[in-house]
N, C-alpha and C positions, 0 to 999 in steps of 0.2 A: 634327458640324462641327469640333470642336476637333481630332480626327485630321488631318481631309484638311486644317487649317490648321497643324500641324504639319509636316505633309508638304511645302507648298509654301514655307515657312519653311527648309524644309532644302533644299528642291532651288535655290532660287533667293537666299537667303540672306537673316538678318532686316536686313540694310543696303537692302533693296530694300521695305520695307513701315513705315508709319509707323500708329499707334495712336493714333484723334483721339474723345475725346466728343462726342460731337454735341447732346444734349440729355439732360440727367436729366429721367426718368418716374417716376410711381409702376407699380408692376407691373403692375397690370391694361393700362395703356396697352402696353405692351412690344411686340408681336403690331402693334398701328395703327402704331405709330411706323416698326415693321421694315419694314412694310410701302411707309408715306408715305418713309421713305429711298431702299428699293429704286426707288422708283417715279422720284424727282428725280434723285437719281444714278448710278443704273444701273451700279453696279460690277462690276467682271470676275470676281471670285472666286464670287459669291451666283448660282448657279442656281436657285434657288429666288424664282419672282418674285412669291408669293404665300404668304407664310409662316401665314397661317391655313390649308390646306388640307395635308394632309399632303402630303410629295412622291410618296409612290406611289400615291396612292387609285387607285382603279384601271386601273393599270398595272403589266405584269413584267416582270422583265429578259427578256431571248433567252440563247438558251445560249451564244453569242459575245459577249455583253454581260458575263454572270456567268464565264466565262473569263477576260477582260481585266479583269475587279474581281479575282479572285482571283491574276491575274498581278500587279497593281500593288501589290496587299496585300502580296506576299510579298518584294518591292523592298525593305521599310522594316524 
């Protein structure tokens, strides 16, 4: 995550993005909490709308999927 949030930092500038805590957890919560945010706020950047499950459990990219990962990789 920290990559692709560097990336959109740089394409769109950090005057366009603001850094808010929402709630301190202890750790173990971290995983429920991500999740109950995702769920209320529904923010633009978080593909991931279920941060217990891994993002690709079973699923693969296509070879024009892993093409344009590799084309935008090479962008930065």
């Amino acid at each position: 995550m920290y990559v692709c949030l560097c990336r959109v930092l740089l394409l769109h500038g950090y005057s366009k993005f603001s850094l808010t805590i929402l709630e301190y957890c202890e750790v173990a919560q971290l995983l429920s909490k991500d999740k109950y945010y995702i769920d209320i706020l529904q923010p633009e950047y978080n593909i991931i709308q279920d941060p217990t499950v891994p993002p690709m459990l079973g699923r693969t990219h296509s070879d024009k999927s892993r093409e344009q990962i590799t084309t935008s990789l090479k962008k930065y």
